[in-house]
C-alpha positions in Angstrom: -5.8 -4.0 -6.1 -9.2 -3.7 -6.5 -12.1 -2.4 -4.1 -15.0 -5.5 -3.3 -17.6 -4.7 -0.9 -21.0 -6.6 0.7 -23.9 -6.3 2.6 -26.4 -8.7 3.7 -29.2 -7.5 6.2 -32.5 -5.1 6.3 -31.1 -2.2 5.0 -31.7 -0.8 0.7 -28.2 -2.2 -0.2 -27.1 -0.2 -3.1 -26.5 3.3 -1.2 -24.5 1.0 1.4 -22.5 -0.5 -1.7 -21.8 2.9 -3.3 -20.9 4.6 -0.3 -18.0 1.4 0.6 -17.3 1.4 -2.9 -16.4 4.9 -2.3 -14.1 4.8 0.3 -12.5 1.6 -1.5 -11.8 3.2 -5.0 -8.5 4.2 -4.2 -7.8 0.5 -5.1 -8.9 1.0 -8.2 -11.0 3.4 -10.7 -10.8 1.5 -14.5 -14.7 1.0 -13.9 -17.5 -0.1 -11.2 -20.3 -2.5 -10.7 -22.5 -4.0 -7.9 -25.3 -7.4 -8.8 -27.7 -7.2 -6.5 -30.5 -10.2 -5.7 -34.6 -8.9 -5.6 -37.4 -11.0 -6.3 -35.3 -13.9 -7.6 -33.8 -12.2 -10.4 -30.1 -10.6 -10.2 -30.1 -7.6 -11.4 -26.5 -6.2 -12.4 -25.2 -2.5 -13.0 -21.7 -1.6 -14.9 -20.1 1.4 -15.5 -16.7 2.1 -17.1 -14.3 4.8 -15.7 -15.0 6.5 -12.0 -17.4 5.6 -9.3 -19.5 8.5 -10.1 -20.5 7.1 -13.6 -22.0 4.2 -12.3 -23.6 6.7 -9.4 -25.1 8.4 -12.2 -26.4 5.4 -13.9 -28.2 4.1 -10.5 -29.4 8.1 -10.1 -33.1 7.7 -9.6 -33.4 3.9 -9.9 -34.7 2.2 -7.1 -33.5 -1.5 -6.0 -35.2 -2.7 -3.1 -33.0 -5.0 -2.6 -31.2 -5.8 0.9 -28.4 -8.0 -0.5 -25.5 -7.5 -3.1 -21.9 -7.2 -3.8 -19.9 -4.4 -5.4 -16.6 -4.0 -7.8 -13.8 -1.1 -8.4 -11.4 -2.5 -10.8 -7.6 -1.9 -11.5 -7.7 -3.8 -14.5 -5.4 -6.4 -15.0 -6.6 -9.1 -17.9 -9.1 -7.0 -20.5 -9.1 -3.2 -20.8 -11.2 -1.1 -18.8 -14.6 -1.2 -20.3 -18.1 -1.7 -19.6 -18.3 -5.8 -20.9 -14.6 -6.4 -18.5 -16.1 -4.5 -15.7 -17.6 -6.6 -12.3 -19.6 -8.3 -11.4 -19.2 -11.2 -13.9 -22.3 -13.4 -14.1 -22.9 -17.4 -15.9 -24.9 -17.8 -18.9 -28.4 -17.8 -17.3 -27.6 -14.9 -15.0 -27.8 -16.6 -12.0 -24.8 -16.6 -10.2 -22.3 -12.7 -10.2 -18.8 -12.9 -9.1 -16.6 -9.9 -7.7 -13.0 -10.9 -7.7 -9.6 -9.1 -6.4 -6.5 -10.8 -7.8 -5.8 -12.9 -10.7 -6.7 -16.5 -11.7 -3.4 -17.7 -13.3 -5.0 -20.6 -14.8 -8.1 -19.0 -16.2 -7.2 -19.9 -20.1 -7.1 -23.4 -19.5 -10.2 -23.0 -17.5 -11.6 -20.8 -19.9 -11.0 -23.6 -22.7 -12.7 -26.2 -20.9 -15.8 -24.1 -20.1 -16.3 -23.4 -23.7 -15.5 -27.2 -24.8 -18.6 -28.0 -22.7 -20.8 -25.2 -24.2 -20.3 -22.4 -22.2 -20.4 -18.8 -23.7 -17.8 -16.3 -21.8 -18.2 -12.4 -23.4 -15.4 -10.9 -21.4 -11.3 -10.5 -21.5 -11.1 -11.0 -17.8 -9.9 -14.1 -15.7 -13.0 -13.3 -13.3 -15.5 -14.5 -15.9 -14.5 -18.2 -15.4 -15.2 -18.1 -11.5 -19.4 -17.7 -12.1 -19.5 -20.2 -14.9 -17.8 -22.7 -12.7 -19.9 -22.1 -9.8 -23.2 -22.7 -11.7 -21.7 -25.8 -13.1 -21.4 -27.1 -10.1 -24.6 -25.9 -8.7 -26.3 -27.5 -12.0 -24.3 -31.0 -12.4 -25.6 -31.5 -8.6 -29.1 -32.6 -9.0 -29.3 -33.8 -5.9 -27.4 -31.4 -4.3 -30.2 -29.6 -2.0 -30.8 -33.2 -0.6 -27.4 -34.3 0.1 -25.5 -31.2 1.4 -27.0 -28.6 3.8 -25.2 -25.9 2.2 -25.5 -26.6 -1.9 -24.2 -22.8 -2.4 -21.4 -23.0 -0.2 -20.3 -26.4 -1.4 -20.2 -25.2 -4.6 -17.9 -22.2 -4.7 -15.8 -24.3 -2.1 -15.1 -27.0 -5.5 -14.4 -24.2 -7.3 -12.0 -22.3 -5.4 -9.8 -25.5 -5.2 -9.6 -25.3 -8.9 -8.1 -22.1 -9.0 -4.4 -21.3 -9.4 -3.5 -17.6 -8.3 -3.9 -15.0 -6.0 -7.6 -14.1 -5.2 -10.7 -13.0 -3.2 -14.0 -13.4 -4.3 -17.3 -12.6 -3.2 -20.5 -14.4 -4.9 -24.2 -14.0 -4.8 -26.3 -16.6 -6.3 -30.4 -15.7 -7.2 -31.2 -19.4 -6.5 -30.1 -18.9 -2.5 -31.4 -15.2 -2.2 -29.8 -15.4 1.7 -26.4 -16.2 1.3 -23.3 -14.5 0.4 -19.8 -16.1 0.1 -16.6 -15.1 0.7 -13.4 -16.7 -0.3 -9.7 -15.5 0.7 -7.1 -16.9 -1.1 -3.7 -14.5 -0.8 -5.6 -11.7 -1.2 -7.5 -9.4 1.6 -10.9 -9.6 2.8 -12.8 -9.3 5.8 -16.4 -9.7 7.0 -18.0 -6.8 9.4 -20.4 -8.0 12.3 -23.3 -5.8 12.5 -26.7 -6.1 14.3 -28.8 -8.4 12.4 -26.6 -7.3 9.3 -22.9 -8.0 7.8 -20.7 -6.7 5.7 -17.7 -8.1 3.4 -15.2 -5.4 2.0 -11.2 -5.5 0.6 -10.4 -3.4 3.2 -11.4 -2.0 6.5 -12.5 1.7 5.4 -15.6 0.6 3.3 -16.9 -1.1 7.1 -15.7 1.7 9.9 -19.0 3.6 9.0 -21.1 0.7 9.8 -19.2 -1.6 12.6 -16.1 -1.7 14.3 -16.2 -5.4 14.7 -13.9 -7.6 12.3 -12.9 -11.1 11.3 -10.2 -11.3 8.9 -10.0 -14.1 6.7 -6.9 -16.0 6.3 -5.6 -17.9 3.0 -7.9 -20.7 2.4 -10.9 -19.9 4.2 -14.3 -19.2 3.0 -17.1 -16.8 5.1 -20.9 -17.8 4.6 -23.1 -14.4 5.6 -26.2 -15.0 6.0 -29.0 -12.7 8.0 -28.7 -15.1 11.0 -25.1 -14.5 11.2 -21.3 -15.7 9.8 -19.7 -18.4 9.4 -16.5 -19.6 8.0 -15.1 -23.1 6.3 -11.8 -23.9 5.1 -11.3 -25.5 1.5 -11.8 -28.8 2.8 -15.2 -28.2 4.1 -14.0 -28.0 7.9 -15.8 -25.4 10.4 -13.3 -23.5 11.6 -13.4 -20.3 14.9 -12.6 -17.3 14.2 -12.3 -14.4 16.7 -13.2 -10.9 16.0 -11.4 -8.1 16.4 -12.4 -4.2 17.2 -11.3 -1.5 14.9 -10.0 1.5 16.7 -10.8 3.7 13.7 -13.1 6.7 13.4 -15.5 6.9 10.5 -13.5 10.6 10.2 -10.1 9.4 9.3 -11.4 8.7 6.0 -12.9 12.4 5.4 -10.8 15.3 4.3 -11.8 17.9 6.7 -10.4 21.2 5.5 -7.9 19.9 2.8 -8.8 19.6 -1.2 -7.4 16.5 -1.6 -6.5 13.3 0.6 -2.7 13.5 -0.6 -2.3 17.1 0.8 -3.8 16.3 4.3 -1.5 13.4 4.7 1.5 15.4 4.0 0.1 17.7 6.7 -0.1 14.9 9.2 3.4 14.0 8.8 4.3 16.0 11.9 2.0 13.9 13.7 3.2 10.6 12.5 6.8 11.4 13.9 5.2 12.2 17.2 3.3 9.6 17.7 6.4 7.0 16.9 8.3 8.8 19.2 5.9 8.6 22.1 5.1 5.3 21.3 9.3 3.9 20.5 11.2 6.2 22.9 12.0 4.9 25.8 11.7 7.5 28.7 13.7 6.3 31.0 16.9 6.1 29.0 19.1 8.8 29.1 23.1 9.0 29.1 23.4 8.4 32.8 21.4 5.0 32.3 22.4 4.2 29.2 22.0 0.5 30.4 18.7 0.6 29.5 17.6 0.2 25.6 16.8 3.5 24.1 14.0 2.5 22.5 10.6 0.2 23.0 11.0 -1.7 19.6 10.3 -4.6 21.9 11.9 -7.2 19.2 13.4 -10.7 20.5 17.0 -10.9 21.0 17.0 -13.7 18.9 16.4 -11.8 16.0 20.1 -9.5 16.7 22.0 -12.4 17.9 25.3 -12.9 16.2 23.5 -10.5 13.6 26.0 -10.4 10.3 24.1 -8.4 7.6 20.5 -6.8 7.2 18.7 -7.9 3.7 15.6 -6.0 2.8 12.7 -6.7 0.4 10.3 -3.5 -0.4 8.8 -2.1 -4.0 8.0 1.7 -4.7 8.2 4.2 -2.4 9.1 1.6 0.5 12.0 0.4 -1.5 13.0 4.2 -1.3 12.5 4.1 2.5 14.3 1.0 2.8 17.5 2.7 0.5 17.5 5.2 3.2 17.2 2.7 5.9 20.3 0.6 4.6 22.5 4.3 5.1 21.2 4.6 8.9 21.9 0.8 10.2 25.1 0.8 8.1 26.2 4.6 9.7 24.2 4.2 13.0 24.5 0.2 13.5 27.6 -0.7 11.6 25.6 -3.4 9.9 26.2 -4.6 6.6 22.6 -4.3 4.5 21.3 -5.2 1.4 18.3 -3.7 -0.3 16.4 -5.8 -2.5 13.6 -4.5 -5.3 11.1 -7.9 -4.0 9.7 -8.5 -7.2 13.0 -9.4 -8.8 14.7 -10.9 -5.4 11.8 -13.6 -5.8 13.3 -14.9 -9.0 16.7 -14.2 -8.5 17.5 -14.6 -4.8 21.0 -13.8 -3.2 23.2 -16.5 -2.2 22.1 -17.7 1.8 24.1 -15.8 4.1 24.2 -16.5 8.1 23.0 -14.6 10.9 20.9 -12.6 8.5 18.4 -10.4 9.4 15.9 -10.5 6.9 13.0 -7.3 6.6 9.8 -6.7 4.4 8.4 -3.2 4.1 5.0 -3.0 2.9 2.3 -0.1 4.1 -0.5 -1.9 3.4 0.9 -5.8 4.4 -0.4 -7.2 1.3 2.2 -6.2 -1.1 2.2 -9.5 -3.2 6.1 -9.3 -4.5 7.1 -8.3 -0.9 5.1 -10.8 0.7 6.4 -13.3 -1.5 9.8 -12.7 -0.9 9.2 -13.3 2.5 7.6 -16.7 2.4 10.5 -17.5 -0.1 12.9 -16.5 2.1 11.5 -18.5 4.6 11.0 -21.7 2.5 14.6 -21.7 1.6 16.1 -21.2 5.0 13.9 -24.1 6.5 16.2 -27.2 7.4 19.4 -25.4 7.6 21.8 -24.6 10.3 20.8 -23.0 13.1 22.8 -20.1 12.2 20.5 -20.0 8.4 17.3 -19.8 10.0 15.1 -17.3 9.0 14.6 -14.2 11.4 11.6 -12.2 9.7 10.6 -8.7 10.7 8.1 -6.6 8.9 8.0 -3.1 8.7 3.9 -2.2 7.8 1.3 0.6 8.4 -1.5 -2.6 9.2 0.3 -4.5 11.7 -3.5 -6.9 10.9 -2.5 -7.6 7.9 -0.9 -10.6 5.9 2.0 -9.9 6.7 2.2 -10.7 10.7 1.4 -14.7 9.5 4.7 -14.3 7.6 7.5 -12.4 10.3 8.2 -13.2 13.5 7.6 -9.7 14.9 6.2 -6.5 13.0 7.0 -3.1 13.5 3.9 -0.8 13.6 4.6 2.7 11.9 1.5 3.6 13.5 0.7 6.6 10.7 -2.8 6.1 10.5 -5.2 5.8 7.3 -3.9 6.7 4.0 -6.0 7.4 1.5 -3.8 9.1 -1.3 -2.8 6.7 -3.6 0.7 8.6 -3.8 2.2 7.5 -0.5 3.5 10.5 2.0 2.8 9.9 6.1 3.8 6.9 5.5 6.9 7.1 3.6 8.1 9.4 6.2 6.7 6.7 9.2 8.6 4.1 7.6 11.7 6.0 7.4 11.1 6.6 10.8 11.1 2.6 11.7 14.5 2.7 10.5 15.7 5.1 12.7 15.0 3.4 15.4 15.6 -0.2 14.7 19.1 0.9 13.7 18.9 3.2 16.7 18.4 0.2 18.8 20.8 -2.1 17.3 23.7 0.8 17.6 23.0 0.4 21.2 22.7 -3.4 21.2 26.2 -3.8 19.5 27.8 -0.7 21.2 28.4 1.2 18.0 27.1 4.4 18.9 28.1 6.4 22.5 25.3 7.4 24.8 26.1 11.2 23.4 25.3 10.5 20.0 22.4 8.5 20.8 20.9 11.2 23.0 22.3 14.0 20.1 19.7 11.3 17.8 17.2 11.5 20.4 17.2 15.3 20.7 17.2 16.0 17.1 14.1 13.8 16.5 12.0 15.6 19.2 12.3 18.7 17.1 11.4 17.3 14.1 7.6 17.3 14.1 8.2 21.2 14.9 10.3 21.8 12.3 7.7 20.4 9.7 4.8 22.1 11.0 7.1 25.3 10.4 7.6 24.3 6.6 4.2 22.9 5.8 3.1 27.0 7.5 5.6 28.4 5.8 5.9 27.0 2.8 2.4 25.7 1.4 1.3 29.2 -0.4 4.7 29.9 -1.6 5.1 26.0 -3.5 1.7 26.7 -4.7 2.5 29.8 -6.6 5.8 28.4 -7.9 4.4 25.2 -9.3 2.6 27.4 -11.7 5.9 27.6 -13.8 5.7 24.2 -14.8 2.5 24.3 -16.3 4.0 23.0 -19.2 7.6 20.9 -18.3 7.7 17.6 -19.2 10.9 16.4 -18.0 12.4 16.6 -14.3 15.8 16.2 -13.1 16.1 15.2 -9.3 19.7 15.3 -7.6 20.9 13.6 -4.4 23.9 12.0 -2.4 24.3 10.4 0.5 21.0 9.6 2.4 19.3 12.2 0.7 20.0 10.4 -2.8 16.8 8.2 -2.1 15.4 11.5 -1.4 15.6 12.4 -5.0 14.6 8.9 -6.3 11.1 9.4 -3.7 10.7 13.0 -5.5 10.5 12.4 -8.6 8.7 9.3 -8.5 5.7 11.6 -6.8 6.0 13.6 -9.6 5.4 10.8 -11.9 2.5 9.2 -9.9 0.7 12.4 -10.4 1.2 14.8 -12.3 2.4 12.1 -15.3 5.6 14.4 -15.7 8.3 12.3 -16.7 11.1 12.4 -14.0 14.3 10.6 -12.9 15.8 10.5 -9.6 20.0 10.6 -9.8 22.9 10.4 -7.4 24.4 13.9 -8.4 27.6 12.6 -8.9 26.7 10.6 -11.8 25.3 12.9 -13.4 28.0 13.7 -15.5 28.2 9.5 -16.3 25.6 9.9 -19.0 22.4 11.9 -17.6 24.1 15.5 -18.3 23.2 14.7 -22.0 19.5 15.5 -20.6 19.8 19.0 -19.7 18.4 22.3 -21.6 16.8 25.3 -20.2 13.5 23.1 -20.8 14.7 20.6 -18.0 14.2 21.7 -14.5 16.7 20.0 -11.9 16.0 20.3 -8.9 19.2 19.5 -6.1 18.8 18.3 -2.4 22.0 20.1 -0.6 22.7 19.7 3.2 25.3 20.7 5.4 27.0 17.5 5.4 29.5 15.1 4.5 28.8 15.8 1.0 27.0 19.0 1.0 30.2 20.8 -1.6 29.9 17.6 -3.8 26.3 18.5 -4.7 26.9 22.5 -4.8 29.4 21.3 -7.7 27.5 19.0 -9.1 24.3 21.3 -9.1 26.9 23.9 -10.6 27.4 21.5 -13.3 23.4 21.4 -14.5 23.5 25.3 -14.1 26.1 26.1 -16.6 23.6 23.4 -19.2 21.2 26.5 -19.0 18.8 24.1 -16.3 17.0 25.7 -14.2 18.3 25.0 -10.9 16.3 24.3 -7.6 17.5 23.9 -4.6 16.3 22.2 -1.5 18.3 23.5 1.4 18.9 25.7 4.4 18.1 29.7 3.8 21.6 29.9 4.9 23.4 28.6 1.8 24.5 29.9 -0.7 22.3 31.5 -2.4 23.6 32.6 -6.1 23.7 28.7 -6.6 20.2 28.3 -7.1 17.8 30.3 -9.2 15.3 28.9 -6.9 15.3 27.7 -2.9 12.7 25.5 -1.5 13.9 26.1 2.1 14.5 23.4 4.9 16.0 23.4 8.2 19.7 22.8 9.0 19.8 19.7 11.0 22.2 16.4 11.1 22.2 14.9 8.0 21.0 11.8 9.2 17.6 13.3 9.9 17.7 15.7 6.9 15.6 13.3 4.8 12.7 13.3 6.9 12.1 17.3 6.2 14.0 17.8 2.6 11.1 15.0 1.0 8.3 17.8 2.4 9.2 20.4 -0.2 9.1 17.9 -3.2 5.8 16.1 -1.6 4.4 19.7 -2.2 5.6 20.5 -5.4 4.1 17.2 -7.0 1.1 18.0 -5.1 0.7 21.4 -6.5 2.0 20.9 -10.2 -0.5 17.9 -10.6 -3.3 20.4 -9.0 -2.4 22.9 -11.1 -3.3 20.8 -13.9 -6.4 19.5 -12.9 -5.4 16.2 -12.0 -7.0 13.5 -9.7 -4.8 14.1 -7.3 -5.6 10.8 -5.2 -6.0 8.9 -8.0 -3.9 9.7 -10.5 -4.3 7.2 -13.3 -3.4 3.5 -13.7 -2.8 3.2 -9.9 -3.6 1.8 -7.2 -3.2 2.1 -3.5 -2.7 -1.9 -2.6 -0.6 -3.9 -5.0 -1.9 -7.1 -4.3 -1.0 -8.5 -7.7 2.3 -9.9 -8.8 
């Protein structure tokens, strides 16, 4: 969840700090910090709230300083204020900690530091990590004579007594050359630069700087030091890494012509379907040769053999991606599939089933619950019959990530950067994944004809069309419509079918950021309990495509109408029209791809409510991009 950056080199560090801090706060934005080491002293700089408050507290001072470390917090133990905010230093002031995660242990810890004298002044789990370290440095007298790296050793003993989820990154004024980085279940990676390096959360804080990487995995620890990198595991062992290159431009993480990250993402959506299809479609399939795989998925066969059911772990919006991808491999694959919210599968897991086909969804590939789910589906599928083995695939946005240690074979939505906190290109890249796995398996097990595949096929290629037409189209006219809910606080969204997910994925945007409190319903259950809702103060708003159950919603939408609700509708131009008081329009296409271009109009109308309001948009609050905590 939270934003840690690095730099070690020739270079004034705080700008370089700020500026990765920056591009890192949509992990977080409860407060900011950097410690940064000059003439043997640390010197350490807090700030609650936004980046831009500590920016204005570092406005005019001068650091010379050419190493440090830097903090943006989603705050997890303590509230957001200054004294909870990073980095967290020991009683002298000698050693500062940044940490992402959390130390699950940290009260016994805690206990035990202040048994042996130790004074700790925040409410964070953090504050134990420095206080340990300088224990360790101070209990080893002779500890510059009998290790070559004192430091090092150090936070290596106290990284093994840590229970959690965590990265770190430490600083210690006593070794004024040395940074040290520890991965345990949470990202970080170190940046290779000339005569300099780099640690950050996340690649977007390093793409201005270097485009070489090493990722560390769970367990390892990275020593930067002007001379150059190296990395350990928790045992003390030297271990190779090999770097990788970034093919990222510093410019995917600007917003060019666009207010806001969140609405240049939903304008890149087009894109995103494009550059799946050229990358998943195969050419050379058509109906003539329908011997040939339709798509370039590329997955083992071992993963579909004797394939029985489909279960899928996912949270937020890629649980809503993963609702809509159980309707297309049950429709389009005839393939039984279960859809599982990961952070309560982990607790209260399904009964093992056969031949299963088991699938994480994560953007980012560090979802903790998801990830968890995963290795616990793994652990309990180990020493079982052949036919219980686990067969892991991951559907991610950073096919890099922690993820690909986990799943046999990944899928790569391939939507680029995403910046806004509320997920959009890659919702709609995810959804895409599903199409054509279940595409693919459809063909594999001879459920769908090689007309309604190339029907699929067709209708796809006109999707990233038909977007551009809407996003045209419909951007000024959303924008002056959202001014009528300057002052709604309640939201009704209606679905069925595949587009009930639909309604679920709209009003959650609504939520994340515009803080209007929404609910997403299947329309037909509306009249189960929900109805009660409805007055003229309750907008619903009703996703109806030609379809199997396009008459279904009409009367169920009918249904809010005669409540006094104001009734929207998402839905062709061609319908009827005296149903709705309002139409955001769409496109009549096949159902089955309908989802991909009814979840535009509602993308926008969160977007423009929230901006209306003079919200933060991209980091609307209490959010963060990465979950990385349980």
């Amino acid at each position: 969840m939270c934003g840690i950056v690095g730099y070690i080199g020739t270079q004034s560090v705080t700008e370089i700090l700020l500026s990765g801090l920056e591009k890192l706060e949509y992990r977080g934005y409860d407060s900011a910090g950097l410690a940064t080491i000059y003439d043997g002293q640390i010197k350490s700089v807090r700030a609650k709230g936004k980046l831009h408050n500590l920016q204005e507290k570092l406005a005019g001072v001068e650091i010379p300083a050419n190493i440090g470390i830097g903090h943006t917090r989603w705050a997890t133990h303590g509230q957001p204020e200054e004294y909870n905010a990073h980095p967290h230093t020991d009683d002298t002031g000698r050693v500062a900690v940044v940490q992402n995660g959390i130390i699950e242990n940290y009260r016994e810890l805690r206990k035990e530091l202040e048994i042996r004298g130790h004074k700790l002044v925040s409410d964070t789990d953090t504050e134990v990590i420095p206080h340990l370290i300088a224990e360790f440095l101070s209990n080893s007298t002779s500890a510059k004579a009998s290790s070559s790296f004192p430091f090092l050793d150090a936070v290596r003993q106290t990284v093994k007594q840590l229970d959690g989820a965590f990265a770190i990154a430490v600083v210690c004024a006593d070794y004024p050359s040395e940074i040290i980085v520890v991965r345990q279940q949470a990202p970080i990676s170190i940046g290779l630069g000339q005569g300099e390096f780099f640690c950050a959360s996340d690649t977007p804080a390093l793409v201005s700087h270097t485009q070489v990487v090493v990722n560390l995995d769970n367990g390892e620890i990275g020593r930067l030091t002007p001379l150059g990198v190296e990395v350990y595991n928790f045992d003390g062992d030297r271990v190779n890494k090999l770097p990788r290159i970034l093919n990222w431009s510093p410019t995917l993480v600007d917003k060019h012509i666009f207010k806001h990250f969140m609405l240049k993402e939903i304008h890149e959506q087009p894109n995103v379907i494009r550059s799946c299809l050229e990358a998943y479609i195969n050419s050379d399939w058509d109906i003539k040769n329908s011997q040939v795989s339709p798509t370039n998925l590329d997955l083992s066969p071992s993963l579909y053999k004797d394939l029985e059911q489909v279960e899928i772990y996912s949270c937020g919006t890629s649980w809503h991606a993963s609702l809509i991808g159980k309707y297309l491999l049950e429709q389009l694959a005839g393939i039984y599939t279960i859809v599982n919210y990961a952070s309560e599968a982990r607790y209260a897991p399904s009964p093992l089933k056969p031949n299963t086909l088991t699938i994480g969804v994560t953007q980012s590939g560090e979802t903790a619950d998801t990830l968890a789910a995963l290795a616990m589906e793994q652990k309990r599928r180990l020493d079982k019959p052949v036919e219980f083995a686990a067969r892991l695939l991951g559907i991610t946005n950073r096919p890099e990530s922690s993820i690909s240690s986990l799943v046999n074979q990944i899928i790569n939505i391939r939507a680029g950067l995403e910046i806004g906190v509320a997920a959009t290109k890659t919702f709609v890249a995810q959804v895409m994944a599903f199409c054509l796995l279940a595409l693919d398996l459809g063909w594999r097990r001879q459920f769908l004809s090689g007309e309604k595949i190339g029907e699929i096929i067709s209708g796809w290629r006109q999707l990233p069309v038909q977007m551009e037409q809407m996003l045209e189209t419909q951007g000024s006219q959303i924008e002056n419509f959202a001014h009528h809910f300057n002052d709604t606080q309640d939201f009704i969204f209606l679905g069925r079918g595949i587009n009930f997910p639909i309604a679920l994925e709209g009003a959650l945007k609504l939520k994340e950021i515009s803080y209007i409190h929404a609910e997403g319903y299947p329309a037909g259950e509306m009249k189960h309990g929900p109805i009660a809702l409805l007055d003229d103060k309750v907008p619903v708003v009703a996703i109806a495509m030609p379809g199997l159950v396009y008459e279904k919603v009409l009367s169920n939408a009918q249904e809010a109408k005669a409540r006094d609700a104001r009734l929207i509708g998402v839905t062709p131009k061609t319908t009827e029209m005296d149903v709705f008081d309002d139409v955001l329009a769409v496109p009549e296409v096949d159902e089955l791809l309908s989802p991909m271009l009814t979840v535009i109009p509602l993308q926008l109308l969160a977007y423009h409510i929230a901006a209306h309001r003079g919200l933060d948009v991209d980091q609307p609050r209490n959010l963060a991009k990465s979950v990385t905590v349980e």
